[in-house]
Steps between C-alpha positions, in 0.01 A plus 500: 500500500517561874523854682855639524618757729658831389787619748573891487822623672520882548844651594512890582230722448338232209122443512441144552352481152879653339681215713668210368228255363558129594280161401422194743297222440633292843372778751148455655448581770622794771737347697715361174456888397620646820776260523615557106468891601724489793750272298484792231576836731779267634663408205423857357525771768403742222122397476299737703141347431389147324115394457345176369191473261335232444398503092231288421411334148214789449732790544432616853729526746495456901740633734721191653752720707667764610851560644723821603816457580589668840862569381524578102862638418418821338600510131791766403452688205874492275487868361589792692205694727455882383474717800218767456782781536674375153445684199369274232688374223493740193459287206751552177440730212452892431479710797178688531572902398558707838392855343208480266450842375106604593335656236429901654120550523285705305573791738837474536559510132256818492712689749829360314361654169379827680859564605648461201 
């Protein structure tokens, strides 16, 4: 078995390790890496970061290369932003109880019983 080369694409605010995890066995050297990154952040303006590691037969790894795009499109989120002035969302079910009668102290009950 020969060495294959992982491909990681990040898009966002991913880790390079969280990315999308790809698999080549024809990519060897640098350039062919550089030229298969560029083809990638063109085809996919999403990808903000991909790397290349070399895996060899024994486990290790090597780093091949590493591209950023200079113009990722930003990724827009499909649910609604909360601004910091909202009240949050009460979930369903009982209300908590407004008035919770305190139990009077010791010395309020005294005085209580002394006017009596």
């Amino acid at each position: 078995m020969s060495d294959v080369v992982e491909i990681y694409s990040a898009r966002g605010d991913e880790s390079i390790r969280e990315g999308a995890l790809d698999y080549s066995s024809t990519i060897t050297t640098k350039g062919q890496a550089e030229a298969d990154a560029v083809d990638r952040c063109r085809r996919d303006r999403t990808i903000r970061k991909v790397a290349y590691y070399i895996v060899r037969d024994d486990g290790s790894f090597k780093t091949l290369f590493g591209y950023d795009n200079p113009e990722p499109v930003s990724l827009i989120s499909n649910r609604a932003r909360r601004q910091m002035a909202d009240p949050l969302p009460r979930g369903k079910g009982k209300p908590p109880n407004p008035g919770a009668r305190k139990k009077p102290k010791l010395v309020d009950r005294l005085i209580n019983a002394l006017k009596e």
